[in-house]
C-alpha positions as CSV (number, residue, x, y, z in Angstrom):
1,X,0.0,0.0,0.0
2,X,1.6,3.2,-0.7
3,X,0.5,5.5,2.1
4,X,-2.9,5.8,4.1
5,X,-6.1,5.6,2.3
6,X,-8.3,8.8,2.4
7,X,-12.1,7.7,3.4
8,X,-15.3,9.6,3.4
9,X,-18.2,7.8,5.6
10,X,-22.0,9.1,4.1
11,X,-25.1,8.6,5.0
12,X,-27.1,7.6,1.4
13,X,-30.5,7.9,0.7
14,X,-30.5,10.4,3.8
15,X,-32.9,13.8,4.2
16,X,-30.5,14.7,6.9
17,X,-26.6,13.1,8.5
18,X,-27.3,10.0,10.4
19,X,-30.5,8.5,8.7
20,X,-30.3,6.4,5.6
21,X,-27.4,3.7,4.7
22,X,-24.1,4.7,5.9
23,X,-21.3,3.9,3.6
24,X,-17.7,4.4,3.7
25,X,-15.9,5.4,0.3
26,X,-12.1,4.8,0.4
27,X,-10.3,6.3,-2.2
28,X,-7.1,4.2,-3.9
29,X,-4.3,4.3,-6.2
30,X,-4.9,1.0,-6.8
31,X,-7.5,-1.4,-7.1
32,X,-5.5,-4.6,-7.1
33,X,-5.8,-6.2,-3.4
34,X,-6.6,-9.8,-2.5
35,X,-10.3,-10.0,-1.7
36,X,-9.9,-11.2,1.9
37,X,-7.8,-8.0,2.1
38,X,-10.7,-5.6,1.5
39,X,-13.5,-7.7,3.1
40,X,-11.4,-7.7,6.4
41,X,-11.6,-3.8,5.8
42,X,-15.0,-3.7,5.7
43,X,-15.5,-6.0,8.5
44,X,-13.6,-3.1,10.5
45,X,-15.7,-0.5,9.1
46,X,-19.1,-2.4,10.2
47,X,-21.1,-0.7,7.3
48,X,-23.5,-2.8,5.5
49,X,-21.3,-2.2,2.4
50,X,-18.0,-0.7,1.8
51,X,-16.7,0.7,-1.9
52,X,-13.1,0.6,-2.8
53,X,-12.3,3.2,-5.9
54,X,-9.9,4.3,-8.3
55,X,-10.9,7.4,-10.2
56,X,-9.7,9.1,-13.7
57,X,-10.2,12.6,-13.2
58,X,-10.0,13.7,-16.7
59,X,-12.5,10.9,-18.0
60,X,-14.3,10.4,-15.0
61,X,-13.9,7.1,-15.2
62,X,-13.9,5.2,-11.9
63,X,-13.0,1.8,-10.9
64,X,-14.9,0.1,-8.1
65,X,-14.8,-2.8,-5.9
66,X,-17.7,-3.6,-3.7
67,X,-18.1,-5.9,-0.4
68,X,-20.1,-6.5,2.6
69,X,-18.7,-8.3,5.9
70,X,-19.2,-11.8,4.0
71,X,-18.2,-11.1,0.6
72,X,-17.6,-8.9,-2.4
73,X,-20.4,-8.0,-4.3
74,X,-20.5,-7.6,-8.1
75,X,-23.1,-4.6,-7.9
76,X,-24.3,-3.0,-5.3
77,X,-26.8,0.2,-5.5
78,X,-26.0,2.9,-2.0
79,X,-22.7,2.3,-2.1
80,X,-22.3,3.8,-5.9
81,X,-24.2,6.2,-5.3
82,X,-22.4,7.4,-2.0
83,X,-19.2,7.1,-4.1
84,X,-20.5,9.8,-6.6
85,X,-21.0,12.3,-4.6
86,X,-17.6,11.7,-2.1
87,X,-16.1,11.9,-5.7
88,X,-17.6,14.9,-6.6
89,X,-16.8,16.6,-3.4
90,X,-13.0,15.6,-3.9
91,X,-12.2,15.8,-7.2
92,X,-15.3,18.4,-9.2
93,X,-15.9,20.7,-6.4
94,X,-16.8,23.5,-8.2
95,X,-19.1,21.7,-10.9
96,X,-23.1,21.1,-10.1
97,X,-23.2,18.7,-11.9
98,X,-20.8,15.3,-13.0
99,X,-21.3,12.6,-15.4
100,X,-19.4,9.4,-14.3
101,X,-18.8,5.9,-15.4
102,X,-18.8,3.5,-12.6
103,X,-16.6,-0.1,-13.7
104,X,-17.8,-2.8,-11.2
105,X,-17.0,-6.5,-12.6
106,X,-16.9,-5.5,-15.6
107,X,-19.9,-3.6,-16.3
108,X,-20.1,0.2,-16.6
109,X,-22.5,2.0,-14.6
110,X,-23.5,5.8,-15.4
111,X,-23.9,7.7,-12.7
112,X,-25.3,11.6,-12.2
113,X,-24.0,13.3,-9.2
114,X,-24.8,16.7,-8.4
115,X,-25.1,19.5,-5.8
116,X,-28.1,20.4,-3.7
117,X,-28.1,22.8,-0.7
118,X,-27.2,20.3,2.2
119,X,-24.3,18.7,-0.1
120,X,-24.7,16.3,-2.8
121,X,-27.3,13.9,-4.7
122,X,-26.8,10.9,-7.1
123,X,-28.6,9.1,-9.5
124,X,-27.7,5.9,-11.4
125,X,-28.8,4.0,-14.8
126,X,-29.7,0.4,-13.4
127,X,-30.4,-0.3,-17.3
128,X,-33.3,-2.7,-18.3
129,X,-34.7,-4.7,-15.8
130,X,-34.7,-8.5,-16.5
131,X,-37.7,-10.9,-15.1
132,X,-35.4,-13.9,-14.3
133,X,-38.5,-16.3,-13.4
134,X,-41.8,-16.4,-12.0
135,X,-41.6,-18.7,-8.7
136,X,-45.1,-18.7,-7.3
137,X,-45.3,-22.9,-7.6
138,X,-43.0,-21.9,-4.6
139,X,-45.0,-19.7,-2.5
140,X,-45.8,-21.4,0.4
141,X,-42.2,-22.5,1.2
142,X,-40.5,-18.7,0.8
143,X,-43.8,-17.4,2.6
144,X,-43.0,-19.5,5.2
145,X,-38.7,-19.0,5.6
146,X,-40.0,-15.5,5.6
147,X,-42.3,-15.9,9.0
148,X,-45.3,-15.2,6.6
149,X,-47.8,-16.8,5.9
150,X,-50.8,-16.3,2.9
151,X,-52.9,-13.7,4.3
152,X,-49.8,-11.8,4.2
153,X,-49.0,-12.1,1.0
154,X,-50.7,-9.5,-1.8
155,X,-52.5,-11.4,-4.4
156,X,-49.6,-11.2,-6.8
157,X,-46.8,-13.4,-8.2
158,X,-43.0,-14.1,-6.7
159,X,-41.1,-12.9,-9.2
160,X,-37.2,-13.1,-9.7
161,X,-35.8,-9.5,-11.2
162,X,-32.1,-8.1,-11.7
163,X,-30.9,-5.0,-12.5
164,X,-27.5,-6.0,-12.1
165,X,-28.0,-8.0,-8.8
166,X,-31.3,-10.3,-8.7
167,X,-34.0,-10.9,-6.4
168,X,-36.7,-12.5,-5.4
169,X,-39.4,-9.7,-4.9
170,X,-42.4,-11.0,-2.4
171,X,-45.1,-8.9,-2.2
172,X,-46.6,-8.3,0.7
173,X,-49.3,-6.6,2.6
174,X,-48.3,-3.9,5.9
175,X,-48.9,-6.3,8.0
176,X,-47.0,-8.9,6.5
177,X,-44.4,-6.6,6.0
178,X,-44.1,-5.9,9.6
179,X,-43.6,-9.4,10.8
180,X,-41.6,-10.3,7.7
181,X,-38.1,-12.3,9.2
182,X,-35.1,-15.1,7.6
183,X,-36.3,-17.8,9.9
184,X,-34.8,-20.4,7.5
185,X,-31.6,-21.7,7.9
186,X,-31.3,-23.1,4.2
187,X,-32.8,-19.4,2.8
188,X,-29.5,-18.6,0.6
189,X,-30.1,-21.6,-0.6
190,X,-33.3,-21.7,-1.9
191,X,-32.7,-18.6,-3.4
192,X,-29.7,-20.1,-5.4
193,X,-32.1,-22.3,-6.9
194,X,-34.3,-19.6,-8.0
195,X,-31.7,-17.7,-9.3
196,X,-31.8,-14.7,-6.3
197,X,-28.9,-13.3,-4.7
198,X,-31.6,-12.0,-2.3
199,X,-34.9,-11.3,-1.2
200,X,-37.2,-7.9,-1.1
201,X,-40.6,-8.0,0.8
202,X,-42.3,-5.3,-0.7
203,X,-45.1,-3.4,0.6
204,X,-47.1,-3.2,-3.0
205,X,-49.9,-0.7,-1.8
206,X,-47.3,1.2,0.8
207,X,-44.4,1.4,-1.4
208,X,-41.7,-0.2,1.6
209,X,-39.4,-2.9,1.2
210,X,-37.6,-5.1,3.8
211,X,-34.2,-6.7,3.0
212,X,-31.9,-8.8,5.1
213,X,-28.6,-10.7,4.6
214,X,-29.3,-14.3,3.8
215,X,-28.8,-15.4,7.6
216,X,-31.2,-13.4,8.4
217,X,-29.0,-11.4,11.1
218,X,-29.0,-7.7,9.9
219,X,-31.5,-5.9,8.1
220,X,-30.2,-3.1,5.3
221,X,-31.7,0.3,5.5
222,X,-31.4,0.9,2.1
223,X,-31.2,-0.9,-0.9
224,X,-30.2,0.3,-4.3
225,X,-29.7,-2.6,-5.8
226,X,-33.2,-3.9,-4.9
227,X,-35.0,-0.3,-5.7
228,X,-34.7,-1.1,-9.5
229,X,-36.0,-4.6,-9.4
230,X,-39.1,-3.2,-6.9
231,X,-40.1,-0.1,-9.1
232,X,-40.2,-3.2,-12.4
233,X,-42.3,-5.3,-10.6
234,X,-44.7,-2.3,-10.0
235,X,-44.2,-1.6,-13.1
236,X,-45.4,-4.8,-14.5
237,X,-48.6,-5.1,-12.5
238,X,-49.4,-2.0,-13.2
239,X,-49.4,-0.8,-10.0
240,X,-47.1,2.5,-11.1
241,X,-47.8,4.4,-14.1
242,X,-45.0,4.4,-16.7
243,X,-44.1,7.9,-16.2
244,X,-44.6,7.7,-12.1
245,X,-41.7,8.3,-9.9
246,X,-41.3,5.1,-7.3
247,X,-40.8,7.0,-3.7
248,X,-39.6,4.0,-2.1
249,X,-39.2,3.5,1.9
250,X,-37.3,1.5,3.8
251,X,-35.2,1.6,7.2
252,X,-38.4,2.5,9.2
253,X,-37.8,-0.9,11.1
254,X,-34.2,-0.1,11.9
255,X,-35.0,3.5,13.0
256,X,-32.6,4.6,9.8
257,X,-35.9,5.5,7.8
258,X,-35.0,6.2,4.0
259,X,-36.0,7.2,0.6
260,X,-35.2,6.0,-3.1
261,X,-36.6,7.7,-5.8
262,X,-36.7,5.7,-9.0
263,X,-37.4,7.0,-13.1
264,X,-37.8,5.6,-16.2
265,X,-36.1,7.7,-18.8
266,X,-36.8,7.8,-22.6
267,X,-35.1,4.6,-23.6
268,X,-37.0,2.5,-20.6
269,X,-33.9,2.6,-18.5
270,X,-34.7,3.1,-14.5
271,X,-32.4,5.5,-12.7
272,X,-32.3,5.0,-9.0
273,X,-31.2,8.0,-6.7
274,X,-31.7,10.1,-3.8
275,X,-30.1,12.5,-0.9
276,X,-26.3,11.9,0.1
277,X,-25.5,13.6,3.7
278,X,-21.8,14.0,4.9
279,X,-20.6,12.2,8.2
280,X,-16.7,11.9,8.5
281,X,-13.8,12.1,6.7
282,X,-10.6,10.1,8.1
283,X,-8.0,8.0,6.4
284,X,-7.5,4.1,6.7
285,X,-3.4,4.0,8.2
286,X,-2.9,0.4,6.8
287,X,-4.2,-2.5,5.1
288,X,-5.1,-5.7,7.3
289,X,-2.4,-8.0,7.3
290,X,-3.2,-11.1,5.5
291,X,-2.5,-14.8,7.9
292,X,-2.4,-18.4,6.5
């Protein structure tokens, strides 16, 4: 490592500093680090996600690596967006608005940052939305991993959808919403077979989604990723109008209560974004060392 790392920790999808997802945004030379490296960082920084990136300042290109406590992530949607407006702050101070292109396993992500009077906002192009499958011959058995059962379902399919990361969207009534849990111990699992990285319990009438890690042991507060796949299933049933804005909710159950607006543009792309509020800025001293 050449030197300490300079971080910025934000709060995403925040009206205000300490609501919404907090992320921490370290800012590299380099990019190339053993995974294990940069997942014990993260374990240190105790964020849901942590983002790892390399930016050109002349093309505003910017190379990314994204990872939770468990494992690195091949897309992930608060912590790009928290990284577009650190970036901005660092390196476009002066601009309103920047256009960047976000490189995360290979695939490029456009991202809109810009100012607004508290201190910045972002917005990214989740692309097309793809309906993996249609699961509802499993209903019973996710209703049931899920501490749910039918009356708290809506009267409307499981469906598997990706915009970069899939999963399995349940929709759900408020009540079923409120009690939704991981109670299963296979739940990853029986995702994988479905073709889900994870689950969504959304609130179809209320516009709120629940998400958890696949144990089941910590809830996210926000979830970019999963905002894309939510407004598309809307979408589908026709429960949002093509040229309606998704308001999303979600963090009300962790007390880090949080909004993700989400757009369809003129090619059918959906843009997910929202608020960005500053909380620290620090530097990481050293790398973990690495044991066998």
């Amino acid at each position: 490592m050449d030197g300490p790392i300079p971080l910025r920790h934000v709060d995403v999808f925040a009206d205000r500093s300490y609501r919404g997802n907090g992320l921490i945004v370290l800012f590299c030379s380099t990019l190339d680090y053993p995974a294990a490296q940069l997942r014990a960082v993260a374990e240190e920084m105790r964020q849901f996600e942590t983002i790892f990136v390399r930016a050109d300042s002349d093309s505003r290109t910017v190379a990314a690596r994204i990872f939770t406590v468990e494992e690195e992530l091949p897309f992930a949607g608060h912590p790009v967006i928290g990284a577009a407006t650190a970036l901005h702050e660092r390196l476009a101070g002066d601009s309103d608005t920047v256009e960047w292109s976000f490189v995360i396993s290979g695939r490029s992500v456009p991202v809109v940052s810009r100012r607004d009077p508290e201190y910045f906002a972002a917005a990214m192009d989740q692309g097309h939305p793809m309906i993996i499958a249609t699961v509802d011959h499993l209903r019973e058995q996710f209703a049931g991993a899920l501490n749910l059962a039918s009356e708290h379902l809506a009267p409307l399919p499981m469906q598997v959808i990706s915009t970069g990361l899939p999963y399995l969207i349940v929709p759900a009534t408020a009540a079923g919403l409120s009690r939704a849990r991981i109670v299963a111990a296979t739940f990853e699992q029986q995702l994988g077979e479905v073709g889900a990285k994870f689950v969504y319990v959304l609130d179809t009438e209320g516009r709120e989604g629940r998400t958890w890690d696949n144990a089941g042991a910590v809830e996210d507060i926000a979830t970019g990723s999963a905002a894309g796949p939510a407004a598309a299933y809307l979408y589908a049933h026709a429960l949002l109008a093509r040229d309606e804005p998704l308001r999303l909710k979600q963090g009300r159950f962790v007390g880090r209560p949080s909004t993700i607006t989400v757009t369809h543009d003129s090619d059918g792309h959906l843009w997910v974004g929202g608020p960005v509020r500053p909380v620290a800025t620090g530097q990481l001293d050293t790398l973990p060392a690495l044991y066998t």
